[in-house]
Every structure is written in C-alpha cells, then in structure tokens.
N, C-alpha and C positions, 0 to 999 in steps of 0.2 A: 261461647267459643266452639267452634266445629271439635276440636277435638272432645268436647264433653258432650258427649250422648246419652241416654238414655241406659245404658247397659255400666254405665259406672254407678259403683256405690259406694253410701259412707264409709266404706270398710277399705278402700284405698287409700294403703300409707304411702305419706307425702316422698317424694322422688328429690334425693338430695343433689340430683345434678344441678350444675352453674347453668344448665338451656332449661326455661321454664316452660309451660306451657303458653306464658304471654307470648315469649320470645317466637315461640315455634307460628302460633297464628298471627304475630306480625311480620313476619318472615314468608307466613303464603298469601299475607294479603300484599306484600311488598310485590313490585315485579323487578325482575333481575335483567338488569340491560342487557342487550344481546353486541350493545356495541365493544368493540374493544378498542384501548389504547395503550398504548407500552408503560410498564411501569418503572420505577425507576427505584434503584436500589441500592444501595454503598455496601462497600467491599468491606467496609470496618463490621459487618452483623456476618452472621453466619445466613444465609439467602434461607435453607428448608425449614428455620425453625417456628412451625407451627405449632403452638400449645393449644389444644384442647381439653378443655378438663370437665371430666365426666367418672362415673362410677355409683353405683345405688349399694350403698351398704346393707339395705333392707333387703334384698336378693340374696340369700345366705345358698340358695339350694334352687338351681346348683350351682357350683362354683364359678366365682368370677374372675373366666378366661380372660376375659378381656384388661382385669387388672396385669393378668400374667404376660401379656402380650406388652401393654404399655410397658411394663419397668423391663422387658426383654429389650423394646426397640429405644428407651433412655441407657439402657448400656450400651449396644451398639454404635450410640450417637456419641458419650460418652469417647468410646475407644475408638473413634473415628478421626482420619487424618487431616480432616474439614480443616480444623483450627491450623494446623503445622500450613496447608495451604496459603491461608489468610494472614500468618503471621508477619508482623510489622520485618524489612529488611532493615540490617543491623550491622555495622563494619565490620564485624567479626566472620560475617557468614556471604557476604558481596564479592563476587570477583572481581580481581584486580583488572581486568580488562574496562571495565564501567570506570570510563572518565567522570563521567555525568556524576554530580550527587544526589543522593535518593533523597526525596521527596519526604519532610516531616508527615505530612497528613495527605489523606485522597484528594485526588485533582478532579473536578467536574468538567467537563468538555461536551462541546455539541459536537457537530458532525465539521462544522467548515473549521470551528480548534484544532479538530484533528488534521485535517488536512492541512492546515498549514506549518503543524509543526511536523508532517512528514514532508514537508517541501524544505524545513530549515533544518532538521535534524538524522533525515536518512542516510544512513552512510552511504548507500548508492548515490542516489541523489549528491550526494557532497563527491564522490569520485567522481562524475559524470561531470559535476561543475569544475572542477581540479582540472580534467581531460580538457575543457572546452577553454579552459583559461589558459591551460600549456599549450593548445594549436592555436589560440592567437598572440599569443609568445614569439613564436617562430615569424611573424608577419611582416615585420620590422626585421628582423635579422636577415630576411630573404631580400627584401628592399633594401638594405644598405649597400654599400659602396665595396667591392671587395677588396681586400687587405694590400696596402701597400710591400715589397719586397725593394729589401737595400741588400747593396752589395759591397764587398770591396775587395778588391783588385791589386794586385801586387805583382811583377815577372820579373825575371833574371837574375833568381838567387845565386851568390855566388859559391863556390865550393866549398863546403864544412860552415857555411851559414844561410840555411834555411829560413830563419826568421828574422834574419838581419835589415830590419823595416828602413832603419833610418840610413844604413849603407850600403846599402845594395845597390846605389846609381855614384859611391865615392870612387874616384878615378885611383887605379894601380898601374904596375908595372907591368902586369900583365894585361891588364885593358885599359888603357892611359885615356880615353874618353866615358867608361862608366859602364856599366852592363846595362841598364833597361832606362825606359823615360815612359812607362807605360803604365806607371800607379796610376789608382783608379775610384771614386767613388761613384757608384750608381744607384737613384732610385727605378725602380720600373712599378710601374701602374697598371694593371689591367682593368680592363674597359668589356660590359657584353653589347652587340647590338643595341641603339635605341628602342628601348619596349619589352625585353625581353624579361628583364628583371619587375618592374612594373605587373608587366600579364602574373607573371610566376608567386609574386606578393599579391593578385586580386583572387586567385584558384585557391591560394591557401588561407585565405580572409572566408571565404565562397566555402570551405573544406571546415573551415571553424563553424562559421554559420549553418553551416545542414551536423555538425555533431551538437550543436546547443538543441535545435530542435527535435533530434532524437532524444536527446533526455529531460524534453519535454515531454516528448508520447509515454519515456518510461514513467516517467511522474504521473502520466494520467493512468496508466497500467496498475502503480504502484496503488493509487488510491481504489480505482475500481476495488482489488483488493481489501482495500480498509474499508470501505462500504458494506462491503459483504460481509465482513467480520461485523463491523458495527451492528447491522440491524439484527445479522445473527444473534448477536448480544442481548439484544431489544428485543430480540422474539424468543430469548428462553427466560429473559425477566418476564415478562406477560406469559408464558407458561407458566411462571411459577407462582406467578399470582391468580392464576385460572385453578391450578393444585390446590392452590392454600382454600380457595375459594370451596372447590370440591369438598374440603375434607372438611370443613363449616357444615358443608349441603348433608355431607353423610352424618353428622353429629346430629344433624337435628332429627332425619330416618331415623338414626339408632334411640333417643328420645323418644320417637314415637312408637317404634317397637317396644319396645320396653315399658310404657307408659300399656298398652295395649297387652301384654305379655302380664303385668301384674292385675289386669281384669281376666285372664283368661281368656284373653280374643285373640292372643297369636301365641307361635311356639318361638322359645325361645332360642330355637335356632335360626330363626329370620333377625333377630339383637345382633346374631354371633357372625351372619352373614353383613351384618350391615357393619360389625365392627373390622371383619378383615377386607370387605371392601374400603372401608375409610385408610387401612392400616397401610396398603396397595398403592393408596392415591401416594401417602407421605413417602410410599418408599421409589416411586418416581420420580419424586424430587431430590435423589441423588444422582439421578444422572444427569437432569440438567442442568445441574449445579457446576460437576465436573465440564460441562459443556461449555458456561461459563465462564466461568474460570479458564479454559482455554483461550477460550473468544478475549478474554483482556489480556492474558497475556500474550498472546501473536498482538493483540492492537497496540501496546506498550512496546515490544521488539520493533513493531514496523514504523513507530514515528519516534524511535530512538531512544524510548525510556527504557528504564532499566524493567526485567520483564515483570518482577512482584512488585512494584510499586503499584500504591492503591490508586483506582482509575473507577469516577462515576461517569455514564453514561445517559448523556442529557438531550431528548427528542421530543418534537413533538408530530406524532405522525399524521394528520390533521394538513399540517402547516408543508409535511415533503410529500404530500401528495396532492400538489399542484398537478397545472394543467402540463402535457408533454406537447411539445409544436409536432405538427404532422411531420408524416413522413418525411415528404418530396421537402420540406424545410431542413429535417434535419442532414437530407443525403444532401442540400445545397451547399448548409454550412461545413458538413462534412470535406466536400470537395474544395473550398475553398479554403479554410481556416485550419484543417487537423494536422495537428504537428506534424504527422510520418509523412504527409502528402508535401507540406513546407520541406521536410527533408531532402523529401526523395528530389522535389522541385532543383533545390538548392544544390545534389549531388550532379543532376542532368546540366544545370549551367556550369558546375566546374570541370563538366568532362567536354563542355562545348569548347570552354577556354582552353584546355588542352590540347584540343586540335590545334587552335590557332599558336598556340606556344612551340607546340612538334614541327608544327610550317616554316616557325620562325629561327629553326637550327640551322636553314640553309644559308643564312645569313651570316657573316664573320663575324666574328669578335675582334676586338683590340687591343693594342697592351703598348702603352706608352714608355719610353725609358730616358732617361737624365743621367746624362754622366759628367763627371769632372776627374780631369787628366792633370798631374803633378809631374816634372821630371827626379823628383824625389822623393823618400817615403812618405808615407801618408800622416807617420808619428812625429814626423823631423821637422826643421825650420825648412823653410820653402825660400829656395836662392835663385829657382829658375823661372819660366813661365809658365801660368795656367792657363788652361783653354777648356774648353766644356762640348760635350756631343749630345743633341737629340737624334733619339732613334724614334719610329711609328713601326712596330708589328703587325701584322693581319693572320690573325689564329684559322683558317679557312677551312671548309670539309671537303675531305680528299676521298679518294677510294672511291669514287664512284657517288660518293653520298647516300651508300651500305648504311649505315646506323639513321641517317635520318630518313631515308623512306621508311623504314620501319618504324622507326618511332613515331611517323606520320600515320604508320597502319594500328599500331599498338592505339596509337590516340583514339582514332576511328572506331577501333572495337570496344575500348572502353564507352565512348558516346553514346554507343549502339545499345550495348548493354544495359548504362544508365534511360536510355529512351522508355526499352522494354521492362525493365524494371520500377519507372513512375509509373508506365500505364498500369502493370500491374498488380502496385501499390494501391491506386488509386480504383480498380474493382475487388479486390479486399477490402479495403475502407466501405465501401458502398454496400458489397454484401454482408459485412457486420453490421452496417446502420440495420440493413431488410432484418438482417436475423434477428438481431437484439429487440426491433417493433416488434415482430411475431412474438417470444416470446412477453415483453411488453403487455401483447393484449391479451395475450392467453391468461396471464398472472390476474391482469385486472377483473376480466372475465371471472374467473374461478373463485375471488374477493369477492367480489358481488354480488355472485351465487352462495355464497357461504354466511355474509354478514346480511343479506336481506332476506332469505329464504330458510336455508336450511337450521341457521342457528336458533331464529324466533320461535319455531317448529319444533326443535327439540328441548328447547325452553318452556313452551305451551305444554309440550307431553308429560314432562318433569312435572309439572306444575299438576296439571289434572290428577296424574301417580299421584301424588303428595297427597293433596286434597281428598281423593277418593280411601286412599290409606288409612290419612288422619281420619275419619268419620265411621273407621272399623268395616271399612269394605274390603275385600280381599284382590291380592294383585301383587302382594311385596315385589317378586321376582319381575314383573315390569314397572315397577318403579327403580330398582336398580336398573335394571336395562336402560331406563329412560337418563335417568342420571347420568347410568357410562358414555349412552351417545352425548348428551348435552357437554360432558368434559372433552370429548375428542373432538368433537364436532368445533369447540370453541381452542382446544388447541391449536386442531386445522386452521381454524382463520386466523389466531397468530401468526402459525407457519407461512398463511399464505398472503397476510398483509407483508410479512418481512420478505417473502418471494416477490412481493411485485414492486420494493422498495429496493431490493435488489438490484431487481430487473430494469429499473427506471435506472439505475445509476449507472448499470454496464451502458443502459442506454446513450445517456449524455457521452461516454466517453467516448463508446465506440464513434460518437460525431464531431469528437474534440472538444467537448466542455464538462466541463465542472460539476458535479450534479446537484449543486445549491447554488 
C-alpha cells in the first residue's frame, strides 16, 4: 500500500480508528465522479447528520482536542432546534385557519405533482377562478328580457273614502251617475333596440374571457415561482450531500495525518488542522439545512398544504434538462399562445364592441303597454262594460344626443387604449422570451464550464495532494487547499445546475408553457 513506506516500523501501535488504512488506499485508487445529480432526502431524518467515527486512544500526549471538539458539537446538535422544525403537525398545535387536513406521513412529488396541485389548490388561483365564473354569471342576466311592470289604476274617490275600490263608481244623491269609469289594469313591457342587448351580453362574455386568461398567465407566474423554489430545494440537497461527502474526504486526511504524526513524519498540528477543517464542513450544513426547510415550506404554502407538512422532493436532473427550442420558436409561440397576449387580445375586441354598442344609443328603445278599463272597481263584481288599450312608447335621445356623443367618444378612447396596451403587451412578452434566453445560456454556459473543466481539475489536484501526502511527502496545507477548492468548486455546480434549471423554467414561461 502507498501509505506503507519504508520509514514505518514495528513499533507502530495499531490506530483504533473505524478508516483503516485499506479503506484509505481504496478510497485513492477509487476516482470520485466529478458529475453531479440532486439527491434526494425525506423530511422525516434530520438532513446534517453525518456521523463520523474516529479517535486513537493510543495518542495520550497530547491531548485529544479533537475528542473535545466532537462531544462540544453532539451537544449543540443535541440543544438544537432541528428537531421542533421537523416535528410531525398535531391538532393541538395547527391553525384553525387550515381547512385541509395534515397529511399522516411525507408526500413524494416531482415537479409536474406540484404543479398541478398549485393549479387545484392555490387559493389565488381558486379566487381568480370564483372571479371568472362570477363574470360569466352576469352574461345571461344581461341577455335576458327586462322586467315586466303592472299597474293598477283606480280615480274618483269619493269624499271620506279613499279606498273605496268597490264603490267609488256606486251612484248617490250627489252624483246620481257615479264618480269614475276609469279603473284600470295595466301591464307595460319595455323593449331595447334590436341588437343592443345581444352586443352587451357578447362584451361581457368577451370581458369574462380575457379575465379567465389573465389567471392563466398568474398560474404560469405562480409556478415559475415553485420552480425556483423547487430546484432551490434540489440544489441545497446536493449541497448537502457534496458536505457529507467532504467531511468523508477530511476523515480520511485526518487518518493519514495521524497515521504519519505517530511515525514522526508530521506535527500534530496538521491532525488538528484537518480536524477543524472537517469540523467547518459539518457546521455548514446548518445553514443549508435552514435553507431548506424554507424552500418546503414556501413550496407547501404555495400549492396549498399546510406549511410543516412532510414534503419529499423527487427529480431527475438528466431528464429536465432537455433540449430548449430556439429562440425565434419560442418568441413565435410566445406571440401566439401566451395567456397575457390571449388577454390582452380578448380585452381589444371588447373595447371594439363597445364602440359599436356606444353607436347603438342613438337608436330608441321601446316600451309596450296593455291595459284593461272597468266602469267599476277592480275588487267588485263587474256590471258594466270592458274594453282594453294598447299603448307603443318610443324612449328616444333628446338634448341634442349629449350623453351619446360621448359615450361614442368614451368608447373610442377606451379602444385606443386597449390597441396600445396589446401592442405593448405583446414587446414585453417578446423582451422577456430575449431576456430569459440570455440568461438561459449564460447559466448553461457556466454548467459546462464547471462540470467538464473546472471540477475534474480540482478533483485530479485533491487526488495527487492525497497521494503525494499519503507516501510522507510534504504539502499538507495544499492538500487542504485543494480539498476546499474541490468542495466549493462542486458546490458551485450544484448552484449552478439548479441556476440554469431555473432559468430554463422562467424560460418556458416567459413563452407561455409549462416547463415539463
């Protein structure tokens, strides 16, 4: 084995750590992928806990800091609020606001799971579809018939009886022929213009239809959002498994220091250096943990669970980073298909119908009426003759037709408005397709440079460190160096696989699609 040279002697007592020295020379003949892929991790384990177990009791002198270190950082973990985080939701501790009930065990979800249960369960999303179902509510009640009015009719009450229905036409002394013959029942009907009503039920059909496709676009808004969370999510699990990984790499430095340090070929302070570097890597993984844990629960609030409920996160990054369609494809579909552009479309034809509605004021309206004449009250038996009246109304605009020029101009600037407002729409949409590719390729760009170059590179340097170490050469301080690049180096391309998985997702949406 490389680590056994010539300068070891029988007088080396055995080293009671669990990394042997097998361990360590199959570990440098091994080679460590440079690839990455997201790992995957359940909410029911605590995410940082790496156990290493290491310690040489035969080391009496000097003292073993590094014991002292381990049982300092088991009580910290210990008195950590990890656990209260992770802990199962319970009826006693749920707000009453949470309809939904909590979830016995962790839910596994991919990316299009999620997405579809923020399509069914967002409470935006559910107001927006309430909204779009209350405007075409109104579409039918515009189209209907308006309300018939009855009336009735009664004159010539006689003195000290006002409501004298049934004899207010019986002959006296004083009026020996009757006071009235003018009871009365009437219906009247109002009538608008042919078309008028129609136009006014198609603008408000047209008015429903451009607010269903705005809370389409927010739906695509909403998920870009959970995308970003998501891979977010995905890029601090694969951090934290590039940590755990780390703190493997430094156990076995510190093994070889140590191993080296009880021949006399190294000082004891290169063990101690590689122990608070190992110590360094574990205490990183508190903060991406907290990161975490953030990242599910915004993903859990945004497609409506309740926010601690257990949520595993299930990708394979391989598989979503497919091919992206060029540009000029996607700024086509963009202009064609993107919900805001459908809106805005939708908003410009009900302001065109508005004009034509405002044109249509100039025109009368109508109002039918029906009546029926009694020479007696309307409550009483009926001794006389009946006879019956059609009336025809014409409601016409007077004044000059003041209120409908205007309303013909009002129309007009709304049109206008709405014109300038699609075009507008429509180089917004187009300038976010441009931006979100730039971005797009920069990301991918940066992936590529990272996962084919620079990470192999810091991987090989590790590697020679190691190897030149183990065989009692001298360099410890650039084999740490080389180790710290290789960790960040390989966190970056977490970072920056989940940046250009991001990026791809704003992509899709900003062109109106789905980014699966």
């Amino acid at each position: 084995m490389l680590i056994l040279s010539k300068h070891i002697t029988s007088e080396v007592k055995p080293l009671k750590s669990k990394t042997s020295f097998a361990v360590i020379a199959c570990v440098l003949c091994a080679s460590v992928s440079p690839s990455l892929v997201f790992a995957q991790s359940s909410m029911g384990e605590t995410p940082a806990s790496v156990t290493v177990q290491s310690g040489d009791t035969s080391l009496a002198v000097p003292p073993s800091i590094g014991a002292q270190l381990g049982a300092q950082d088991q009580k910290s973990s210990a008195n950590s609020k990890a656990a209260e985080l992770f802990a199962p939701v319970t009826k006693a501790n749920t707000p009453k606001i949470y309809a939904k009930p909590i979830a016995s065990g962790p839910t596994e979800m991919n990316l299009r799971q999620l997405w579809n249960e923020l399509k069914v369960n967002n409470p935006q999303l559910s107001s927006l579809r309430e909204s779009y179902l209350s405007a075409k509510a109104t579409v039918p009640q515009i189209n209907a018939p308006a309300n018939p009015q009855v009336g009735l009719v009664w004159s010539g009450m006689p003195v000290n009886s006002p409501f004298a229905l049934g004899g207010a036409n019986a002959p006296s002394q004083q009026y020996p022929g009757g006071i009235s013959s003018n009871n009365s029942i009437s219906v009247a009907q109002p009538f608008q213009f042919p078309g008028k009503k129609s136009l006014a039920a198609d603008i408000a059909d047209t008015n429903a239809e451009a607010l269903l496709a705005s809370s389409e676009s927010t739906y695509l808004q909403l998920g870009a959002q959970l995308s970003t969370l998501y891979y977010s999510a995905l890029s601090s699990q694969k951090q934290l498994a590039v940590l755990k990984e780390s703190v493997i790499r430094l156990e076995m430095i510190k093994n070889v220091a140590k191993a080296r340090y009880a021949n006399n070929a190294a000082a004891y302070v290169e063990y101690l250096n590689a122990q608070v570097a190992q110590s360094a890597a574990q205490a990183d993984q508190f903060n991406l943990e907290r990161q975490l844990n953030v990242a599910l629960h915004n993903i859990n609030t945004l497609v409506g669970r309740h926010s601690r409920e257990k949520l595993v996160l299930r990708g394979d990054v391989r598989r979503a980073m497919n091919g992206v369609p060029t540009l000029i494809e996607l700024e086509d579909y963009a202009e064609s298909s993107h919900p805001s552009l459908k809106s805005s479309a939708l908003q410009l034809d009900a302001a065109r119908k508005g004009v034509d509605l405002a044109k249509k004021a100039y025109l009368p309206d109508f109002q039918v009426i029906g009546s029926s004449y009694t020479p007696r009250g309307p409550f009483s038996a009926n001794n006389g003759a009946l006879f019956y009246q059609f009336e025809l109304d014409l409601i016409i605009p007077l004044y000059f037709f003041t209120k409908e020029k205007y309303g013909v101009e009002q129309a007009q600037r709304n049109q206008a408005a709405a014109e300038a407002g699609n075009i507008s729409n429509r180089q917004q949409i187009v300038l976010a397709v441009n931006t979100a590719y730039a971005a797009y390729e920069q990301a991918k760009n940066q992936t590529q440079f990272l996962k084919e170059r620079q990470v192999p590179q810091a991987d090989a340097a590790y590697k020679v460190g190691l190897t030149q170490y183990s065989n009692n050469g001298q360099g410890f301080n650039d084999l740490l160096t080389a180790q710290t690049q290789l960790r960040n180096l390989e966190i970056a391309l977490a970072q920056a696989e989940s940046n250009l998985l991001q990026t791809q997702a704003v992509l899709m949406v900003s062109a109106g699609k789905e980014p699966f």
